[in-house]
Every structure is written in structure tokens, then in C-alpha cells.
C-alpha positions in Angstrom: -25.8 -28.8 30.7 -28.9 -31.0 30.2 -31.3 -28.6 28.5 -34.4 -28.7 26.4 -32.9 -25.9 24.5 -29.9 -27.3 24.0 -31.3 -29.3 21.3 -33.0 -26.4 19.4 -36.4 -26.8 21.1 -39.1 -24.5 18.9 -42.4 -24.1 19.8 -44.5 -25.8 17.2 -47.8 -24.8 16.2 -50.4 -27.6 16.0 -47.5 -30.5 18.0 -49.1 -33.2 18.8 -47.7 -33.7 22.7 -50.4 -33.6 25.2 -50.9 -33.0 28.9 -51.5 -35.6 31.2 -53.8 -34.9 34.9 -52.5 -35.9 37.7 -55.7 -36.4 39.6 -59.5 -35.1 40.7 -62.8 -35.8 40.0 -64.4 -36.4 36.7 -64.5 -32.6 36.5 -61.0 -32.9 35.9 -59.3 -32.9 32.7 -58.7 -36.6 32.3 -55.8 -39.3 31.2 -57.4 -39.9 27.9 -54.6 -39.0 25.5 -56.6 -36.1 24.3 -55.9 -34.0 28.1 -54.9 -29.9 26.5 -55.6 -27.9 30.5 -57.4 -29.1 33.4 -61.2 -28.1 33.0 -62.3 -24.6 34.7 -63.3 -26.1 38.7 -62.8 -24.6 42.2 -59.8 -26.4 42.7 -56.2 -24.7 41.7 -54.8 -25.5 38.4 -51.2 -26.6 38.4 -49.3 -27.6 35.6 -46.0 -29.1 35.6 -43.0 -29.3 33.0 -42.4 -32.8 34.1 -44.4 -35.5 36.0 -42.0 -35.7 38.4 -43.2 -32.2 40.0 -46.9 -32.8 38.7 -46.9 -36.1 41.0 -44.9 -34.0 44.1 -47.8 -31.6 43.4 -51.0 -33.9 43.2 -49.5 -35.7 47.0 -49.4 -32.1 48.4 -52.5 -30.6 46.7 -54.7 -34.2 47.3 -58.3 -33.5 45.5 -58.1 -29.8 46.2 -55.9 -29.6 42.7 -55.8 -30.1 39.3 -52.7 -31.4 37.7 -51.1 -31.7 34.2 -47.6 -32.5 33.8 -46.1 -31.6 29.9 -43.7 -34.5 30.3 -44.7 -37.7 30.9 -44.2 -40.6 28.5 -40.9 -42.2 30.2 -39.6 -43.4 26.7 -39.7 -39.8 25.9 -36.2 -38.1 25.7 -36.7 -35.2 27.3 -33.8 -33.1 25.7 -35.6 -33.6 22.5 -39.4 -32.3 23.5 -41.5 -29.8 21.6 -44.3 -28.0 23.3 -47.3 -27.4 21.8 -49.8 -24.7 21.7 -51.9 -26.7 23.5 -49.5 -26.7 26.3 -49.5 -22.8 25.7 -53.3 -23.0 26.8 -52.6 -25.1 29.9 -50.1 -22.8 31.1 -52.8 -19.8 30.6 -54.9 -21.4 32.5 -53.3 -22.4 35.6 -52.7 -20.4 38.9 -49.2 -22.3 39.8 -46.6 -23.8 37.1 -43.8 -25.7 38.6 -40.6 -25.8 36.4 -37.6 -27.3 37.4 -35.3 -24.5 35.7 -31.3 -24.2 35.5 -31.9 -24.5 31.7 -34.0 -27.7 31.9 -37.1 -26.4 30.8 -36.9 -23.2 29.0 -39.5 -23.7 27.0 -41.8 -23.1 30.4 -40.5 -19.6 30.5 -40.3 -18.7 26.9 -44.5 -19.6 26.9 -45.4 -17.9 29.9 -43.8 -14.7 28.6 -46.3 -15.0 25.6 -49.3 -15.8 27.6 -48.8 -13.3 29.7 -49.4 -16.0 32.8 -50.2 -14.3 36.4 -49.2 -17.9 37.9 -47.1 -18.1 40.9 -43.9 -19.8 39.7 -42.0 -22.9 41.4 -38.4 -23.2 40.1 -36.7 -26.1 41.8 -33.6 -25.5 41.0 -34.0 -21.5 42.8 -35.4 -23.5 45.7 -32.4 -25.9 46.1 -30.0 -22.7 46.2 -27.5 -24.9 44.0 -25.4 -23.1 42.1 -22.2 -24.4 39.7 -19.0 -25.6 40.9 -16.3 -23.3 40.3 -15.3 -23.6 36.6 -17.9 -26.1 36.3 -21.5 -26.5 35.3 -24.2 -26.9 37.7 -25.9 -30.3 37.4 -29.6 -29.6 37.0 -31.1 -32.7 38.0 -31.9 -31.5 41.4 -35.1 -34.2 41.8 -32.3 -36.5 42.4 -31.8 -34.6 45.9 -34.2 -35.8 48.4 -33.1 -32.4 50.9 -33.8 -30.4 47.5 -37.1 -32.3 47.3 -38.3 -31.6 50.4 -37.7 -27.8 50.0 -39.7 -28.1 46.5 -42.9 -29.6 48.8 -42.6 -26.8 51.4 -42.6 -24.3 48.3 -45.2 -25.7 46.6 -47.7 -25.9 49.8 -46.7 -22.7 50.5 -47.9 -21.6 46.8 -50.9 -23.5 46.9 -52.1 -22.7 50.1 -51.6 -18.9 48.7 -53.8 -19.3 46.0 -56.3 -21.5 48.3 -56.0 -20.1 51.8 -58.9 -22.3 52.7 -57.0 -25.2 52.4 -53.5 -24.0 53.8 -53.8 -26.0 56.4 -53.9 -29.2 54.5 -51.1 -28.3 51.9 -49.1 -28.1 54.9 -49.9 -31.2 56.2 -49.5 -33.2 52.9 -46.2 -31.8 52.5 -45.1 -32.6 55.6 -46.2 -36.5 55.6 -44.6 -36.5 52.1 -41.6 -35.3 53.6 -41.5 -38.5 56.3 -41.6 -40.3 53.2 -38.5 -38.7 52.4 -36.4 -40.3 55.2 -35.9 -43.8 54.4 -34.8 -42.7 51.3 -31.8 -40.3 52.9 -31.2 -43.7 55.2 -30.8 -46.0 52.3 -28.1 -43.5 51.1 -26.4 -43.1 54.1 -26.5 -47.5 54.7 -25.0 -47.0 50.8 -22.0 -44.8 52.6 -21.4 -46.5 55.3 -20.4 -49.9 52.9 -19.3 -48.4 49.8 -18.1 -45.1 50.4 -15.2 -44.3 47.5 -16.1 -47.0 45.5 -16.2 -45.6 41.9 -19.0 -45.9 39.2 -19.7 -44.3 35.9 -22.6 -42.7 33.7 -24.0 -42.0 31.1 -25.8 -38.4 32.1 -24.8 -36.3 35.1 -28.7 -37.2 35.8 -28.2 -39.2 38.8 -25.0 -38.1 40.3 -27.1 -36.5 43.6 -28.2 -39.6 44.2 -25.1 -41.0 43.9 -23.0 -38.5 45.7 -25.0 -38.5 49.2 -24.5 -42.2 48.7 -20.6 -41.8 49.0 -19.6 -42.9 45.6 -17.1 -41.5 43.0 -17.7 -40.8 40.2 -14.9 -41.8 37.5 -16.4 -41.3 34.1 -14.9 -38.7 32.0 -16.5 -35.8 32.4 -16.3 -34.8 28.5 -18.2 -38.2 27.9 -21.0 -37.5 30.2 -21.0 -33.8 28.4 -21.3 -35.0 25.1 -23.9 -37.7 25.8 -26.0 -34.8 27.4 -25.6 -32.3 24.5 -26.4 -34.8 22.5 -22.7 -33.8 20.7 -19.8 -36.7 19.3 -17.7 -38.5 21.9 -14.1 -38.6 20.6 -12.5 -41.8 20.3 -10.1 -41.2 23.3 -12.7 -40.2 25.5 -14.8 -43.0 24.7 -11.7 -45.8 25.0 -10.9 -43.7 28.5 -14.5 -44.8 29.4 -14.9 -48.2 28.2 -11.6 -48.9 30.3 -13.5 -48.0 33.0 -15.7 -51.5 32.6 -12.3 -53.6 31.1 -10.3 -52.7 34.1 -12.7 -53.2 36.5 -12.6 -49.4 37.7 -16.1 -49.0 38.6 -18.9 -51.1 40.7 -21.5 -50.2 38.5 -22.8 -48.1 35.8 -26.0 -46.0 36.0 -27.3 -45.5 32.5 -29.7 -42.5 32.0 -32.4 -45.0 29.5 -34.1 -42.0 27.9 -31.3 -40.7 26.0 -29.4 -43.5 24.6 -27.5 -43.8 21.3 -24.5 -45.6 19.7 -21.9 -44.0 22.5 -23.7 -45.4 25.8 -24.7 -48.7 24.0 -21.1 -49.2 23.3 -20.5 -48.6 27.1 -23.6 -50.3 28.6 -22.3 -53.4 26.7 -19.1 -52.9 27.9 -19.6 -53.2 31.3 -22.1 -55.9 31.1 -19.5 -58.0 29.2 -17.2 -56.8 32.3 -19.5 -58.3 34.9 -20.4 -54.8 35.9 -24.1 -54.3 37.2 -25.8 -51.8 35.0 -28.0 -49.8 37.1 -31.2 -48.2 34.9 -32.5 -44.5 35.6 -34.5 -42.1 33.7 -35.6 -38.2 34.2 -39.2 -38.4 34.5 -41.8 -41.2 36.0 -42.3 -44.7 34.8 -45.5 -45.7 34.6 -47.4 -47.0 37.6 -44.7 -45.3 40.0 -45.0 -42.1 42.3 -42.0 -40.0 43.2 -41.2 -41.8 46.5 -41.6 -45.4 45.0 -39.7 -44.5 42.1 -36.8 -43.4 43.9 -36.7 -46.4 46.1 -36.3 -48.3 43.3 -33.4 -46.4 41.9 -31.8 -46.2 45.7 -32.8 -49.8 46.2 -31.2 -50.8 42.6 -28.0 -49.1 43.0 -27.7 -50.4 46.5 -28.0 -54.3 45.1 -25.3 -53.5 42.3 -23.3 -52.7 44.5 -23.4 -55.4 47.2 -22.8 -57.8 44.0 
């Protein structure tokens, strides 16, 4: 499973990581690369473990919220991340913390515990109602599921109007216009189905396979490949000449390659399929740059779509 604590996360005294805000007023704590929590102001505090929820949060919330995500340098590997004490602080401070959970982000739990943090809690993966396959592992990644994501804005509006009843009304609203936003997306997939439903593709990370999935396709990489990449363990030598014949006898349409956590393994593969002719398709766990959540995944979606009609 792709955890944080997976790869010995420790809190650190003194780490250098800081928070990001989302958005606000100049009363806000600010994207200056010295952000700890958002300063003390009417609005609610939220922080976020990841940017992906912090930016879900600031489109629902609009300028009656504060928002610092914990994660949110896209060349960061997330399974690698130490928090900080100043992320302790931030977390003391706010009155909702959204954490995607299912192992992801431990660390948000383990540091609320110690702050002894009266914030209402948003755990994405308690709101999807996932759970694992039989005799599997459940796939965490549940911002990858656009009905999961629209249950996360309902929850979250829900939690903010709670601690703003003022502005209930308007959370409400927010959430439901992001939602609409949501649609095209669940089209795109379902256009994906329609002309390449059962046409395989491999991975790197089980990261994207939600996405995937609702789009019809099968996924044919080894599943103790993708497990090792995520735990960051060895692949064997079988397992890894079972996936690069994947790319060598044209098995699979395309490969999505989680870019964050990348090492000698998925190179091997990535290089593989591009020698092949295969389309590599590029994803990552938190937000580039520039992007919000709904452009962002109309990349991806829009991405896998033209690999596939290659």
C-alpha cells in the first residue's frame, strides 16, 4: 500500500518543509516559502495533507477560508515526506484538517494526537466507503475517483459550513458548481470505454488505476511490480522481464508512469515501452504547478485518451 509510513516517516524536529496557502487576503498566511499556519482571521483555517484537498477546499471555501496544504512541491515524492513541527503548529491551529487516510498520510493522525487538535476531520478514503478487495489491498488513491471526489466536496462544505454556519449556504453552493465541473470529466471516461474498453495498459503505481478502471481498461502489469515500486522494495528479475514483455510484445496501449517516485525499475520500463512505440502517459499524486484539481485531471483524462487513440 502506498504509505507515508511505509518508508519510516519520523517526525523531525526543526524539518525544513513548509506550508503553502491556498488563498485569502493579505491577512492570510502567504506563498512565500516561509508559510508555518494561516494567520489568526475570521475565516476557518483548513489545512490539508496534500494540495490536492487544500485546492478542493479553497473552490468550496472561496475567501471565507484559509488554506495550507503540507504537500505541495510536485517533484516531491510523497512516500518519502517528513513533517515538521511547523506543520505541528498548523494543524493546532486549524478548525478542519482534511487527510486523505487508508495509510497515505499517517503522519496527520500521529500529530493531531499530540496537539491535542479539536478539528473536525475529513478522511477521503472514510468518505469513499472503499474498502480492499478480497485478499487484496485497497488502492488509496481515491482523488483519482471523480464519484469519490464529489462525496469529499459535499463532506467538506458540510464541515465548513459547521464551523461557519453564516456561510453554509455558500459552501453548499461552491461544492455543488464544483461538482458540474466533475461531469465532463466522468464523460471523458465513459467516451474512453466506449473505444477502448479491454484494451490493456500498465503502471508504475497503483496511483491511477481509478482513473483508468472507470475508463474500461485492464490493467496487465504484475501486480508484485507495481507493489514493489510503491514500497519502495526490489523488483525481482522475473517480475521485472514479466513487465518489460509487456512493452516488447505489444501487450499494452500505453503506460501511465507515476513521475514522483521513479527509480532504476520504472526507468527500465518507461524506456521500454518508449523503444516499443508505446505512449507513456505521465501522472503524479499531488498538483503541478499552475493547475487546479479539475484542470489537472483533464489533463491526465485528456492524455490517456490521446495515447490511446495513437
Amino acid at each position: 500500500m502506498s504509505t507515508f509510513s511505509s518508508r519510516h516517516v519520523t517526525l523531525l524536529v526543526g524539518a525544513s518543509l513548509v506550508l503553502v496557502a491556498g488563498c485569502g487576503s493579505s491577512s492570510d498566511a502567504k506563498d512565500d516559502g516561509n508559510a508555518t499556519a494561516p494567520a489568526a482571521s475570521s475565516k476557518v483555517t483548513v489545512v490539508a495533507s496534500t494540495n490536492v484537498y487544500g485546492d478542493i477546499a479553497r473552490q468550496i471555501g472561496g475567501d471565507k477560508v484559509t488554506v495550507a496544504s503540507i504537500i505541495s512541491d510536485p517533484d516531491q515524492d510523497p512516500h518519502s515526506y517528513e513533517a515538521s513541527t511547523r506543520n505541528q503548529l498548523a494543524l493546532s491551529k486549524a478548525k478542519l484538517v482534511i487527510e486523505n487516510g487508508g495509510g497515505y498520510d499517517d503522519f496527520i493522525d500521529r500529530m493531531l494526537k499530540s496537539s491535542k487538535s479539536s478539528a473536525e476531520v475529513v478522511n477521503a478514503v472514510d468518505v469513499s466507503g472503499k474498502t480492499a478487495p478480497e485478499g487484496g489491498e485497497l488502492n488509496e488513491h481515491v482523488w483519482y475517483d471523480f464519484p469519490t471526489t464529489a462525496k469529499i466536496a459535499d463532506r467538506i462544505a458540510a464541515a465548513l459550513g459547521k464551523a461557519a454556519p453564516v456561510d453554509a449556504p455558500a459552501f453548499t453552493e461552491n461544492a455543488k458548481a464544483f461538482k458540474a465541473k466533475l461531469q465532463p470529466l466522468e464523460a471523458k471516461e465513459a467516451e474512453i470505454k466506449k473505444a477502448h474498453g479491454g484494451e490493456g495498459i500498465a503502471i508504475t503505481e497503483p496511483v491511477p488505476l481509478y482513473l483508468t478502471g472507470a475508463s474500461g481498461l485492464v490493467n496487465k502489469t504484475p501486480e508484485e511490480f507495481s507493489e514493489a515500486v510503491e514500497e519502495g522494495d526490489d523488483v525481482s528479475p522475473k517480475v521485472l522481464h514479466d513487465t518489460l514483455a509487456l512493452f516488447t510484445g505489444k501487450k499494452v496501449k500505453a503506460l501511465v508512469y507515476n513521475e514522483q517516485t521513479s527509480g532504476p525499475e520504472t526507468e527500465k520500463v518507461k524506456a521500454a515501452a518508449e523503444k516499443a512505440g508505446i505512449a507513456v502517459v505521465p501522472v503524479t499524486e499531488t498538483l503541478p504547478e499552475g493547475k487546479d484539481y479539475v484542470g489537472w485531471m483533464t489533463s491526465n483524462v485528456d492524455a490517456l485518451a490521446h495515447a490511446l487513440d495513437k
